[in-house]
PDB file of N, CA, C, O and CB in Angstrom:
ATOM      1  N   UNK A   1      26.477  33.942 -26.372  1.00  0.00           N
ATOM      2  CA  UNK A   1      25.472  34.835 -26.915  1.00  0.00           C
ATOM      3  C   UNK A   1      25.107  34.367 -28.323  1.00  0.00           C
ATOM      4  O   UNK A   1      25.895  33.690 -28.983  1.00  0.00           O
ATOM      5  CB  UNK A   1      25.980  36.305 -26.926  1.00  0.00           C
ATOM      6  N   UNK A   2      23.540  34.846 -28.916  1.00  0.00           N
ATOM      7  CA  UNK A   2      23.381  33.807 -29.946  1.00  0.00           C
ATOM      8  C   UNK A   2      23.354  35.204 -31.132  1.00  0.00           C
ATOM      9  O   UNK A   2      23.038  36.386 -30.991  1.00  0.00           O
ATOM     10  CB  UNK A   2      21.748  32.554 -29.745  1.00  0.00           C
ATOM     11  N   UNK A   3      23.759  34.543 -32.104  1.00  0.00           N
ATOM     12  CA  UNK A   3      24.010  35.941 -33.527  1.00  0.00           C
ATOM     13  C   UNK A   3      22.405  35.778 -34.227  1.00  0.00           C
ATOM     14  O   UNK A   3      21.581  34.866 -34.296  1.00  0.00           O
ATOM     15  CB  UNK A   3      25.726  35.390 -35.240  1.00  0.00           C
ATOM     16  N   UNK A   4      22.472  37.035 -34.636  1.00  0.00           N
ATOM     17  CA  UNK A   4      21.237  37.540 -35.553  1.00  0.00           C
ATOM     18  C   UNK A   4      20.476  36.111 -36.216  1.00  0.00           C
ATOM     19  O   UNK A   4      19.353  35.609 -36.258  1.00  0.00           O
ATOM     20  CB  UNK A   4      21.906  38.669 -36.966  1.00  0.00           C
ATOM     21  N   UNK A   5      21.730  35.851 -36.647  1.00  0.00           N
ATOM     22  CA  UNK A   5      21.411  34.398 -37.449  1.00  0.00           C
ATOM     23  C   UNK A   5      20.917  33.284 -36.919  1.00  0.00           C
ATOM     24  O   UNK A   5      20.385  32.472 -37.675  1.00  0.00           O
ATOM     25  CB  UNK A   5      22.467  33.846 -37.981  1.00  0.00           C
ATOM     26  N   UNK A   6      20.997  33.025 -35.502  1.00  0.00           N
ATOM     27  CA  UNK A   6      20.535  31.896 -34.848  1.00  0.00           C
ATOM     28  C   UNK A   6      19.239  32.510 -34.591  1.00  0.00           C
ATOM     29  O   UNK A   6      18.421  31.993 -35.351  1.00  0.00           O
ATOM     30  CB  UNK A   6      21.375  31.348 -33.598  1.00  0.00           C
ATOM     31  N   UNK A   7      18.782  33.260 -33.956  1.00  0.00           N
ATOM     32  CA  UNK A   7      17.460  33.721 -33.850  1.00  0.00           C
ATOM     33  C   UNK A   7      16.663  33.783 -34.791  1.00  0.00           C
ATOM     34  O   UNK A   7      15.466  33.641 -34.541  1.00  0.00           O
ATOM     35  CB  UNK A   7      17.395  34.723 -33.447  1.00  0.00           C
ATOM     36  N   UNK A   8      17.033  33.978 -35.926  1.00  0.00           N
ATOM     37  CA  UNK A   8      16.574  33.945 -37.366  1.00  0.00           C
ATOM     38  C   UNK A   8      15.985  32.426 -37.382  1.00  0.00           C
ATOM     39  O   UNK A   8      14.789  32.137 -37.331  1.00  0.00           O
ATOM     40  CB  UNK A   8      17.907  34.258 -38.571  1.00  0.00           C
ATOM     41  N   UNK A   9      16.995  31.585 -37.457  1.00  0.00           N
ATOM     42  CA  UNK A   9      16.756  30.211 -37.863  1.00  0.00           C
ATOM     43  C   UNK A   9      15.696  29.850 -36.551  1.00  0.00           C
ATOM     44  O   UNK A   9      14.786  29.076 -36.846  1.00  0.00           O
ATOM     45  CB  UNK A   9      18.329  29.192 -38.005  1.00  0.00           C
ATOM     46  N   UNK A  10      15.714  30.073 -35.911  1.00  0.00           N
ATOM     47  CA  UNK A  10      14.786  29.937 -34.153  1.00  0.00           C
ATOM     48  C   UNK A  10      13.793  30.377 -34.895  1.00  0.00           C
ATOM     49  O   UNK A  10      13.323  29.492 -35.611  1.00  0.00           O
ATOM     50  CB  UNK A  10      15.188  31.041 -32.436  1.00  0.00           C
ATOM     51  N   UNK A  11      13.374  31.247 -34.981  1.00  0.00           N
ATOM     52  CA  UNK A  11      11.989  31.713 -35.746  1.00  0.00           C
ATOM     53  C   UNK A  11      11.584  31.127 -36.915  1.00  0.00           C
ATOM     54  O   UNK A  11      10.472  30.602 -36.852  1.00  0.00           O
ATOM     55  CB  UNK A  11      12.001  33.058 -36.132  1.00  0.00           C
ATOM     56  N   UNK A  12      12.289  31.046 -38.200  1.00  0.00           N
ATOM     57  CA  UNK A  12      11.634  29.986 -38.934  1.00  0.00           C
ATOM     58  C   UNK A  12      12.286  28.675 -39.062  1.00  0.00           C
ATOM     59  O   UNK A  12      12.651  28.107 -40.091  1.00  0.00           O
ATOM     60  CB  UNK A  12      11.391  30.421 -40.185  1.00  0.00           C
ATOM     61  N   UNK A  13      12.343  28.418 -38.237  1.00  0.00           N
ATOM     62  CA  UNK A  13      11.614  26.624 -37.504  1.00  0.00           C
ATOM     63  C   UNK A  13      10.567  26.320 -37.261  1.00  0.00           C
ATOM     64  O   UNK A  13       9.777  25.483 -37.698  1.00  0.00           O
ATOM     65  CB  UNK A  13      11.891  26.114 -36.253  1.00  0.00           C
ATOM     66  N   UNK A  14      10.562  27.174 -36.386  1.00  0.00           N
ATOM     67  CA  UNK A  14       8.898  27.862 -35.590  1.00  0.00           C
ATOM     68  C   UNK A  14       7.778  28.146 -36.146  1.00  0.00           C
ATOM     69  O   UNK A  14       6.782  27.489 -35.843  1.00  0.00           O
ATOM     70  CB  UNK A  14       8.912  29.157 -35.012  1.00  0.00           C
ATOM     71  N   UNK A  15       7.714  29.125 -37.021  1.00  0.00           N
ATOM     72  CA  UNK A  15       6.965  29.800 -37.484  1.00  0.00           C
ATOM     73  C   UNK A  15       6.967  29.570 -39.241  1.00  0.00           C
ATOM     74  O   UNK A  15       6.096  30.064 -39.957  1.00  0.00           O
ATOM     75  CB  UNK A  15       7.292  31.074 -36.896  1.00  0.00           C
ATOM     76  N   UNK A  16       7.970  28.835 -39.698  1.00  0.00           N
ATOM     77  CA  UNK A  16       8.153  28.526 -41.407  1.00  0.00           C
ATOM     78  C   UNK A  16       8.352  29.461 -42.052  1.00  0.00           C
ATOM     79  O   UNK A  16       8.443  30.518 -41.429  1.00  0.00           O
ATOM     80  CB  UNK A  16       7.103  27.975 -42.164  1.00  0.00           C
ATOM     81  N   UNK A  17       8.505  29.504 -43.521  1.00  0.00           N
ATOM     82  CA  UNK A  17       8.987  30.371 -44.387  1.00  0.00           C
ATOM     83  C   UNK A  17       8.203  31.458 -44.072  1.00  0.00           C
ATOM     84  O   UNK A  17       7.116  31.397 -43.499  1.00  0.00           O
ATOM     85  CB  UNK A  17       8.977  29.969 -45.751  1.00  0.00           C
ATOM     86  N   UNK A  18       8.744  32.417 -44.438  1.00  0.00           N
ATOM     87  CA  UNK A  18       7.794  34.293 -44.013  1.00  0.00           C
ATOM     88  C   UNK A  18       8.761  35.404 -45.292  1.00  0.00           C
ATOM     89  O   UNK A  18       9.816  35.108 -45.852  1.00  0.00           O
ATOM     90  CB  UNK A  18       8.405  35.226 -41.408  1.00  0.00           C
ATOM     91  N   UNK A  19       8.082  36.476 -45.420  1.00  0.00           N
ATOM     92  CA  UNK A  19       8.697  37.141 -46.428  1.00  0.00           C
ATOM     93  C   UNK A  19      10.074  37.894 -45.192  1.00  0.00           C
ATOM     94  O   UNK A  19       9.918  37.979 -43.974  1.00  0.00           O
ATOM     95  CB  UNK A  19       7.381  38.363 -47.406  1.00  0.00           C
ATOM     96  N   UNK A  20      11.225  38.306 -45.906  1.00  0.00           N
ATOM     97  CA  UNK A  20      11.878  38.805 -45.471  1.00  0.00           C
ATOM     98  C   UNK A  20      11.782  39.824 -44.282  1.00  0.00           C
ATOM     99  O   UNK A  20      12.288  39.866 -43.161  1.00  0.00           O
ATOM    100  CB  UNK A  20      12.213  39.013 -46.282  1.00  0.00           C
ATOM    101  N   UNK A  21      10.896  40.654 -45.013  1.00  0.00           N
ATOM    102  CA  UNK A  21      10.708  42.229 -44.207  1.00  0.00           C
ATOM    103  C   UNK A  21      10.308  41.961 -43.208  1.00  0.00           C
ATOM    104  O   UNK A  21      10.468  42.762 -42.287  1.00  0.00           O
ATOM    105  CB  UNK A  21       9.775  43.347 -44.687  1.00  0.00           C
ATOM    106  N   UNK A  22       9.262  40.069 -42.868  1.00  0.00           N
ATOM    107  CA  UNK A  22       8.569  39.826 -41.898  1.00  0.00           C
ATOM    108  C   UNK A  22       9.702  39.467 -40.592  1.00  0.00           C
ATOM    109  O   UNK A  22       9.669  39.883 -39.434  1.00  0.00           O
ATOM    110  CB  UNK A  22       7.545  38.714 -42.358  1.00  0.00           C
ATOM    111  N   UNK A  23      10.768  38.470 -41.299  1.00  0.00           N
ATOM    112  CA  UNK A  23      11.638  38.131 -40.476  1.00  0.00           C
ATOM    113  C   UNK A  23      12.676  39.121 -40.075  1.00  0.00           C
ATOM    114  O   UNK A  23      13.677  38.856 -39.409  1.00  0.00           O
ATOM    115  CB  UNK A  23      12.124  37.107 -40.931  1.00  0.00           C
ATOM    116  N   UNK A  24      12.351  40.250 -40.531  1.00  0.00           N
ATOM    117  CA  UNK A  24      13.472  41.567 -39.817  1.00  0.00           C
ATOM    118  C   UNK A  24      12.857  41.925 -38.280  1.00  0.00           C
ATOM    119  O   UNK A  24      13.265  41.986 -37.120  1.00  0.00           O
ATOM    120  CB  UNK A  24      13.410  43.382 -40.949  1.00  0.00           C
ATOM    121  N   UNK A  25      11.541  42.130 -39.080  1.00  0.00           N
ATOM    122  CA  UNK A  25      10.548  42.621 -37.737  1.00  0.00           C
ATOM    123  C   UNK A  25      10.790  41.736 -36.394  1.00  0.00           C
ATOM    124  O   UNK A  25      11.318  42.025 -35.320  1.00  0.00           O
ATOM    125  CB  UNK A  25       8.778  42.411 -38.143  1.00  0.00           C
ATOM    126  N   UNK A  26      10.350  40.858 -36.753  1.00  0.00           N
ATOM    127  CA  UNK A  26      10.285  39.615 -35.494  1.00  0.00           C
ATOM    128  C   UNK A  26      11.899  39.738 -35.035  1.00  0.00           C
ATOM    129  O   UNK A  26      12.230  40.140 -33.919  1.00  0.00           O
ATOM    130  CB  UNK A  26       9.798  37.641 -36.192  1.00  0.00           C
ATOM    131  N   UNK A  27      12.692  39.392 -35.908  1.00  0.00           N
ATOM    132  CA  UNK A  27      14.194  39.537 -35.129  1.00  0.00           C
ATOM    133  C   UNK A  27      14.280  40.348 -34.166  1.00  0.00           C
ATOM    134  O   UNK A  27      14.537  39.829 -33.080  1.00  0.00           O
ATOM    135  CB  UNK A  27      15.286  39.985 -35.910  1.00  0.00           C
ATOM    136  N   UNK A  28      14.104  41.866 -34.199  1.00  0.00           N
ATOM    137  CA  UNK A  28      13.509  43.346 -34.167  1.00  0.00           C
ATOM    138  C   UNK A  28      13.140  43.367 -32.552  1.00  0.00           C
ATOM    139  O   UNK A  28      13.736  43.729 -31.538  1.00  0.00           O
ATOM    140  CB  UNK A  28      11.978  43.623 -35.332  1.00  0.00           C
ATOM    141  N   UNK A  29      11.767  42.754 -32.862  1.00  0.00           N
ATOM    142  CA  UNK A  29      11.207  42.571 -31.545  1.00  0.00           C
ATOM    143  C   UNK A  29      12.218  41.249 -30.268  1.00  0.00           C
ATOM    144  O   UNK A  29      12.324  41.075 -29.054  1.00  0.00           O
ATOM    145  CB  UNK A  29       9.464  41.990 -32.025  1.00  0.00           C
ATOM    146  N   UNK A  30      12.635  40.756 -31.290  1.00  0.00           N
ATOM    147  CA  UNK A  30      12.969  39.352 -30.157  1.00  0.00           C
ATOM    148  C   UNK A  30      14.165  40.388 -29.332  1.00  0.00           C
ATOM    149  O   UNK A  30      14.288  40.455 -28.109  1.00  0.00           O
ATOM    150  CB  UNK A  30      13.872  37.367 -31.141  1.00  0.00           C
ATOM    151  N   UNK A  31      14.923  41.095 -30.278  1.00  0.00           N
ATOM    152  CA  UNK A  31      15.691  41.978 -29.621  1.00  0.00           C
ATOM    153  C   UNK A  31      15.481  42.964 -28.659  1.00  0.00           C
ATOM    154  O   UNK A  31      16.280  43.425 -27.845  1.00  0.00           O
ATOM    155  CB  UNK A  31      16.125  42.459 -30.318  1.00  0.00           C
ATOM    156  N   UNK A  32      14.066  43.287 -28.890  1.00  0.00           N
ATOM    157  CA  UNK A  32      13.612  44.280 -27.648  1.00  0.00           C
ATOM    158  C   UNK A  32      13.385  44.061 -26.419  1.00  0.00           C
ATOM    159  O   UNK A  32      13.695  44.617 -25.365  1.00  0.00           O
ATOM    160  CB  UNK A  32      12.606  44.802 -27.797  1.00  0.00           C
ATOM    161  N   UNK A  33      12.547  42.784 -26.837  1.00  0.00           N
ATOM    162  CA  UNK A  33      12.100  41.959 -25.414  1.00  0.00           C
ATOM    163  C   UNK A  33      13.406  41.679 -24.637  1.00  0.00           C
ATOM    164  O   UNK A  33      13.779  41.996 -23.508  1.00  0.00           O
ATOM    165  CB  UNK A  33      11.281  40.355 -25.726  1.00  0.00           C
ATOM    166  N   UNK A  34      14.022  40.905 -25.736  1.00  0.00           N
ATOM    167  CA  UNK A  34      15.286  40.527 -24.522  1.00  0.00           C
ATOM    168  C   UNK A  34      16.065  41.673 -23.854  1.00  0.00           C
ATOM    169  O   UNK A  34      16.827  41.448 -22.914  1.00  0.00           O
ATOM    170  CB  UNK A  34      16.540  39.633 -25.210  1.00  0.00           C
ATOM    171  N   UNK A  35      15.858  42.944 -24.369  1.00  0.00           N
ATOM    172  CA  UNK A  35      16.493  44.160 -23.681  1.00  0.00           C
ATOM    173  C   UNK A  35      15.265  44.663 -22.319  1.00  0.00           C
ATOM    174  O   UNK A  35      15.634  45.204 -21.277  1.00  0.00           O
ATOM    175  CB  UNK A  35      16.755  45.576 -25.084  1.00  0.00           C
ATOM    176  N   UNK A  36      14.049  44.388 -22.591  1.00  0.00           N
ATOM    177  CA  UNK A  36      13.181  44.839 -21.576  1.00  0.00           C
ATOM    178  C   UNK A  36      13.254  43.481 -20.612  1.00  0.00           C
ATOM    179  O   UNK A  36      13.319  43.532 -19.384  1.00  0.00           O
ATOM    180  CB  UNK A  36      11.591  45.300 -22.190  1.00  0.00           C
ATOM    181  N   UNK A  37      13.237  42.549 -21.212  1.00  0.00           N
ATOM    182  CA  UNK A  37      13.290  40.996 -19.756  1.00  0.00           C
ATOM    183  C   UNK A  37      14.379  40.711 -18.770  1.00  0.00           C
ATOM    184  O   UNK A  37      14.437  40.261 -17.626  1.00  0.00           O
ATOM    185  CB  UNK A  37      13.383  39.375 -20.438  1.00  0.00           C
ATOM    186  N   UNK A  38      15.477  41.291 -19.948  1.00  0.00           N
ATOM    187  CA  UNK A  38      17.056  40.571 -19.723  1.00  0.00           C
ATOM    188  C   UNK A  38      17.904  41.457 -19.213  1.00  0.00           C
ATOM    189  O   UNK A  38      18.735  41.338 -18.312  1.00  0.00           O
ATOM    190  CB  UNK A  38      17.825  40.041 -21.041  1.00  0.00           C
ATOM    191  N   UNK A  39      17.497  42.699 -20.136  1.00  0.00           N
ATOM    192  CA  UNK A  39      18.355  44.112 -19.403  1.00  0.00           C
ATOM    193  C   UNK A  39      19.623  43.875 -20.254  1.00  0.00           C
ATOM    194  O   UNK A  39      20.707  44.428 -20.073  1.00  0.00           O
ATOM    195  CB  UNK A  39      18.756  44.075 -17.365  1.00  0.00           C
ATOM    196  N   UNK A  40      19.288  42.862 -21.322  1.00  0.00           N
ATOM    197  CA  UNK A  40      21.002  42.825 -22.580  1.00  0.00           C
ATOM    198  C   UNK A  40      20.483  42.155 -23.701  1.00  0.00           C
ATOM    199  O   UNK A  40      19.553  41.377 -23.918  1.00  0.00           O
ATOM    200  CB  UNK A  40      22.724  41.666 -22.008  1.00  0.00           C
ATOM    201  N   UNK A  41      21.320  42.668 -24.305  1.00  0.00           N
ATOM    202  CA  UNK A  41      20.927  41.887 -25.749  1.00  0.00           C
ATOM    203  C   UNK A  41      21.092  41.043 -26.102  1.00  0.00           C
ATOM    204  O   UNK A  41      22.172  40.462 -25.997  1.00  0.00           O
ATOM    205  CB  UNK A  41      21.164  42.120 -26.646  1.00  0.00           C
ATOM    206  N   UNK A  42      19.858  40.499 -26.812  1.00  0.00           N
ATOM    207  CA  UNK A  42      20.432  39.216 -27.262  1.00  0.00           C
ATOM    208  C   UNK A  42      21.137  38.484 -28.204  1.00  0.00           C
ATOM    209  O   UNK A  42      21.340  37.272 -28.268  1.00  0.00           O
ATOM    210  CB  UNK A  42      19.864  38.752 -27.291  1.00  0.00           C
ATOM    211  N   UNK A  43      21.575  39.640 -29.123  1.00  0.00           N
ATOM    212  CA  UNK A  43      22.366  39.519 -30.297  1.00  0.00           C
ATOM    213  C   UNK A  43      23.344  40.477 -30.291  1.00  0.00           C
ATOM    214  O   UNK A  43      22.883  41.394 -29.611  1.00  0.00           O
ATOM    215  CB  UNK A  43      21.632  39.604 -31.478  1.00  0.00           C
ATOM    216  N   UNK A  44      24.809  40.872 -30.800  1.00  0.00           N
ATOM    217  CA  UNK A  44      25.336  41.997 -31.130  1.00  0.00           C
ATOM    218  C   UNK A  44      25.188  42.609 -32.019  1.00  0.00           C
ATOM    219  O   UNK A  44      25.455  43.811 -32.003  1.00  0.00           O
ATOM    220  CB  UNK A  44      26.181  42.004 -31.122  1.00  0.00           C
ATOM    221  N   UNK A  45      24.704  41.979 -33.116  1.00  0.00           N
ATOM    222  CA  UNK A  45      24.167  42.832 -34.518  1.00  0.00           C
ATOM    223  C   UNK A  45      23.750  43.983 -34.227  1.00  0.00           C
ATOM    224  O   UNK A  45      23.203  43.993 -33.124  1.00  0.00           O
ATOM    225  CB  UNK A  45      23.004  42.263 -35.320  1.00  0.00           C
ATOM    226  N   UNK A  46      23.780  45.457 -35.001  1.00  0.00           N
ATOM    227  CA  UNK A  46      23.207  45.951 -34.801  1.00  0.00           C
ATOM    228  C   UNK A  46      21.748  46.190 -36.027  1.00  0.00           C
ATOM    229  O   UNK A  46      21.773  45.792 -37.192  1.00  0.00           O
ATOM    230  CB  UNK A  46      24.051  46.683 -34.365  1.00  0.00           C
ATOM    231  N   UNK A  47      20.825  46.770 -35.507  1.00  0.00           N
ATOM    232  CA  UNK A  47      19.621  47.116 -36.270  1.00  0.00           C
ATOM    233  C   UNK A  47      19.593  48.669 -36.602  1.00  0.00           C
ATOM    234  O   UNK A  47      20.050  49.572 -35.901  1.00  0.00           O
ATOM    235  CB  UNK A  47      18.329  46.693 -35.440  1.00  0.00           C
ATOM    236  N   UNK A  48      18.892  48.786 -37.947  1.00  0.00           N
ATOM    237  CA  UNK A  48      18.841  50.125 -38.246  1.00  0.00           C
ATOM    238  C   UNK A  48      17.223  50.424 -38.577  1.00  0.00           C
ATOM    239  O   UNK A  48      16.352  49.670 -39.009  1.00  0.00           O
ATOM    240  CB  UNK A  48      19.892  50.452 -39.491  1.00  0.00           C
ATOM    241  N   UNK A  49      17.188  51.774 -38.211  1.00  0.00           N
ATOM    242  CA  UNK A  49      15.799  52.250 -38.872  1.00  0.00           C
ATOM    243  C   UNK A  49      16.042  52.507 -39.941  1.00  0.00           C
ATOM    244  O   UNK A  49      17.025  53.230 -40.105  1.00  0.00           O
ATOM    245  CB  UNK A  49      15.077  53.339 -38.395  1.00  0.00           C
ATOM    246  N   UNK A  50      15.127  51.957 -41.393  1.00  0.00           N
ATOM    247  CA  UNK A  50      15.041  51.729 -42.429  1.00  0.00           C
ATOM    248  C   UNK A  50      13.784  52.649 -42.764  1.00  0.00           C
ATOM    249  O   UNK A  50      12.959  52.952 -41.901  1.00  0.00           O
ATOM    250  CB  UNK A  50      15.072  50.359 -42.622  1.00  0.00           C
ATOM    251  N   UNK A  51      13.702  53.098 -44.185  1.00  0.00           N
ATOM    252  CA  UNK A  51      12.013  53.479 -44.514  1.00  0.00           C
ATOM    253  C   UNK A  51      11.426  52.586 -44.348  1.00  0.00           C
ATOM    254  O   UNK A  51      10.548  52.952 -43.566  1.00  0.00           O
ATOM    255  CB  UNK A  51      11.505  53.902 -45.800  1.00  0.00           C
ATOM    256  N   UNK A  52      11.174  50.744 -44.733  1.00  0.00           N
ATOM    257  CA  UNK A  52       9.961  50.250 -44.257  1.00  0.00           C
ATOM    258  C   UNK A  52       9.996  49.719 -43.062  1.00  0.00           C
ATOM    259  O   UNK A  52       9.043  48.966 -42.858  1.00  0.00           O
ATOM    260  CB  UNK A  52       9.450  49.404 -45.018  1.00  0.00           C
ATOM    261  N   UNK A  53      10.825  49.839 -42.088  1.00  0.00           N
ATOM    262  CA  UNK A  53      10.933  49.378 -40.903  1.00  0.00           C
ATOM    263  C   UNK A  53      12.342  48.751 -40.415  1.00  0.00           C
ATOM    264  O   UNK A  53      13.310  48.876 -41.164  1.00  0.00           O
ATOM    265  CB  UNK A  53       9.931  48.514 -40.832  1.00  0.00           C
ATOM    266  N   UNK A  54      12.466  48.153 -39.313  1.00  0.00           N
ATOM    267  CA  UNK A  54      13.766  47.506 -38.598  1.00  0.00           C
ATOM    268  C   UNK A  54      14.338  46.900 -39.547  1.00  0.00           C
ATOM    269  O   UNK A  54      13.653  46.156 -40.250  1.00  0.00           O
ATOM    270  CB  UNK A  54      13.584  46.510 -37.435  1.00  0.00           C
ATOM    271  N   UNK A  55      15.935  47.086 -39.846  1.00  0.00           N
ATOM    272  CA  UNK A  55      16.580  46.434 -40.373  1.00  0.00           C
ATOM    273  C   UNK A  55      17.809  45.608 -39.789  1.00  0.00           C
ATOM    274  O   UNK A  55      18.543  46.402 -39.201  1.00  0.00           O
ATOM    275  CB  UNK A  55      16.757  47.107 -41.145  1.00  0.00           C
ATOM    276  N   UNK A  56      18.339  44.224 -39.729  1.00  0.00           N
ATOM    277  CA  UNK A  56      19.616  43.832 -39.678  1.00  0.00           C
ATOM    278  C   UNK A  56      20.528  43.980 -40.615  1.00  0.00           C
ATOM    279  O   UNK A  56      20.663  42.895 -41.181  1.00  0.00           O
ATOM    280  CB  UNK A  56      19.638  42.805 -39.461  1.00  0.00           C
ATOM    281  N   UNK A  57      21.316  44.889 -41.121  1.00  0.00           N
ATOM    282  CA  UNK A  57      22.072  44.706 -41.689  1.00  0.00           C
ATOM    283  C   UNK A  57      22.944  43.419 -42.526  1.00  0.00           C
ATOM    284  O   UNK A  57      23.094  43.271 -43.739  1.00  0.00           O
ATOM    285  CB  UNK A  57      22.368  45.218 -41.085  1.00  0.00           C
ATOM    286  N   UNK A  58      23.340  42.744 -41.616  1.00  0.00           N
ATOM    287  CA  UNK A  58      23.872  41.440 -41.557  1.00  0.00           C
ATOM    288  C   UNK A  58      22.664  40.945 -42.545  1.00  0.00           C
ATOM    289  O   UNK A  58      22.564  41.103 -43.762  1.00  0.00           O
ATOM    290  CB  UNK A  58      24.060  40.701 -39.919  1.00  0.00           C
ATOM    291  N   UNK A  59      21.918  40.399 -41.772  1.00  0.00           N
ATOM    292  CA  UNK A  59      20.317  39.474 -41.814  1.00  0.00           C
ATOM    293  C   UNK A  59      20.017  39.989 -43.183  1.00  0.00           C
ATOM    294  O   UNK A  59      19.826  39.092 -44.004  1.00  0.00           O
ATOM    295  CB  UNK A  59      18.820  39.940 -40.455  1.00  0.00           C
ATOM    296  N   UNK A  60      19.924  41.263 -43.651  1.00  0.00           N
ATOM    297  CA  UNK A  60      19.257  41.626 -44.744  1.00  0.00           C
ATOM    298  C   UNK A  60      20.451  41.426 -45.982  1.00  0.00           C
ATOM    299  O   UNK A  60      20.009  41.280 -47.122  1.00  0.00           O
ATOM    300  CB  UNK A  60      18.623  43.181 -44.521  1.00  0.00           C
ATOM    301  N   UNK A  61      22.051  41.415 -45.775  1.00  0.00           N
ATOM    302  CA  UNK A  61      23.061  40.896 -46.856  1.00  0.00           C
ATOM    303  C   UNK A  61      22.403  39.489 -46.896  1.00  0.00           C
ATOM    304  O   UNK A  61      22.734  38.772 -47.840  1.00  0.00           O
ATOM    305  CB  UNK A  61      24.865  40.925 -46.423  1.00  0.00           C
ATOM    306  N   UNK A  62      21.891  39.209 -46.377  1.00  0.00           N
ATOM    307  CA  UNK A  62      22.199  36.997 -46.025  1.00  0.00           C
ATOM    308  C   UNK A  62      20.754  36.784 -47.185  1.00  0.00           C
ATOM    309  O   UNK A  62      20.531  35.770 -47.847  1.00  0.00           O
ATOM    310  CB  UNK A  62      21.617  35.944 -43.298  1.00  0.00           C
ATOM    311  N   UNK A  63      20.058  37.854 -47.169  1.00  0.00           N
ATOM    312  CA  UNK A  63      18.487  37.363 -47.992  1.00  0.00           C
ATOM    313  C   UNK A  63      18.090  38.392 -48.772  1.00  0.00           C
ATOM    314  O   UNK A  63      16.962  38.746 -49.118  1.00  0.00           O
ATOM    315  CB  UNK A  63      17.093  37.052 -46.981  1.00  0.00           C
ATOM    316  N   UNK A  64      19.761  39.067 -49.133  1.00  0.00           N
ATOM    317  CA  UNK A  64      19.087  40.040 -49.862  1.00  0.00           C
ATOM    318  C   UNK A  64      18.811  39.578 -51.507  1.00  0.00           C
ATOM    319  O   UNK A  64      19.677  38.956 -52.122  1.00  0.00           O
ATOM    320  CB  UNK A  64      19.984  41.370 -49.725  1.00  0.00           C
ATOM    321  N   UNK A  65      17.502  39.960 -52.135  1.00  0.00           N
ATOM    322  CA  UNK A  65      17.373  39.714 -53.363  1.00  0.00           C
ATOM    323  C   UNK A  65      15.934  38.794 -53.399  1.00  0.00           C
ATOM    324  O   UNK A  65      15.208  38.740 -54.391  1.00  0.00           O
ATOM    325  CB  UNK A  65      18.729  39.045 -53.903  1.00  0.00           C
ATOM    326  N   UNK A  66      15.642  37.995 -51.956  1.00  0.00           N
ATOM    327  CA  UNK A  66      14.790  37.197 -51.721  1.00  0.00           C
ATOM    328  C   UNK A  66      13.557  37.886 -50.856  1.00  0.00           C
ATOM    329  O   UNK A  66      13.653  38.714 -49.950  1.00  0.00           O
ATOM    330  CB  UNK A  66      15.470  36.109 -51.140  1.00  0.00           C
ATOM    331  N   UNK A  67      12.578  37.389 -51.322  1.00  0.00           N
ATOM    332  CA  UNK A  67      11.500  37.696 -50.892  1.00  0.00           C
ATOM    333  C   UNK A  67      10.686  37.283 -49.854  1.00  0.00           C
ATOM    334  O   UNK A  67       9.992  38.063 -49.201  1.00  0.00           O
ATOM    335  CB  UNK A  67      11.038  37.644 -51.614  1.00  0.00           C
ATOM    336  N   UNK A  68      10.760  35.720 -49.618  1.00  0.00           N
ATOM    337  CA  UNK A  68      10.750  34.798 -49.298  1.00  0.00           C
ATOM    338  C   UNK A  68      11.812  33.954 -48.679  1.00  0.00           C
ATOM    339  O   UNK A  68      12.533  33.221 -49.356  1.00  0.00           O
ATOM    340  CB  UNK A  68      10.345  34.529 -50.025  1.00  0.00           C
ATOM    341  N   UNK A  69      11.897  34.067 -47.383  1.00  0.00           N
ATOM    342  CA  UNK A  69      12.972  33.419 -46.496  1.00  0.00           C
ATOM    343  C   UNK A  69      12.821  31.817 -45.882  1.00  0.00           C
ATOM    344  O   UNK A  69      12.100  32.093 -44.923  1.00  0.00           O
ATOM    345  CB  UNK A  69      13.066  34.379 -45.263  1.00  0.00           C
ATOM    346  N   UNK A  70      13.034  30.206 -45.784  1.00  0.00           N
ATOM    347  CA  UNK A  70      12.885  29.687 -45.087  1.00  0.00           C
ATOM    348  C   UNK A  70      14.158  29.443 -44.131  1.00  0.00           C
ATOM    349  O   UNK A  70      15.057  30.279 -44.034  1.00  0.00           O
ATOM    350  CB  UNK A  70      12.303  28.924 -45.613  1.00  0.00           C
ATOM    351  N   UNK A  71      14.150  28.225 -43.438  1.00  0.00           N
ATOM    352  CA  UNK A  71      14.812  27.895 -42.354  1.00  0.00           C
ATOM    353  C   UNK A  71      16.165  26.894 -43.194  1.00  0.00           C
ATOM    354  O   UNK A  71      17.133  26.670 -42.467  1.00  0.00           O
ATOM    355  CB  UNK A  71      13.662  27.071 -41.159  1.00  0.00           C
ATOM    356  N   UNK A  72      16.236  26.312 -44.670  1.00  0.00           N
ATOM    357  CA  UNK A  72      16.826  26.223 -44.813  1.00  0.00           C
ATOM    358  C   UNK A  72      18.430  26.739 -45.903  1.00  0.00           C
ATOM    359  O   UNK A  72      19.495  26.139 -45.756  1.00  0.00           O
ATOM    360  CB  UNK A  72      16.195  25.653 -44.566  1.00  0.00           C
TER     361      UNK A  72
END
């Protein structure tokens, strides 16, 4: 099973640097889909509802302070 963090880095590879809040979202969703396609998750992390939206916990210690996230 792949952690918060690999999906993270999967996305900006992909898609390049993005502001944080952007790469919560997308995590967010990648997690949903894989619960509506897969019927399991694709990460164990869990996510929280936040005031501005989906949060990883984890994901958000790893970039917290940054605004601006890339892949490396």
């Amino acid at each position: 099973m792949a952690s918060v963090f690999d999906v993270a880095v999967y996305i900006l590879k992909k898609q390049g640097s993005m502001t944080a809040m952007k790469l919560q979202k997308l995590v967010y969703y990648c997690q949903a889909w894989a619960l509506v396609w897969d019927e399991k998750p694709l990460f164990d992390e869990k996510i929280q509802a936040w005031a501005n939206g989906p949060v990883c916990p984890d994901l958000f210690a790893a970039h917290k302070g940054h605004y601006t996230v890339n892949a490396s």
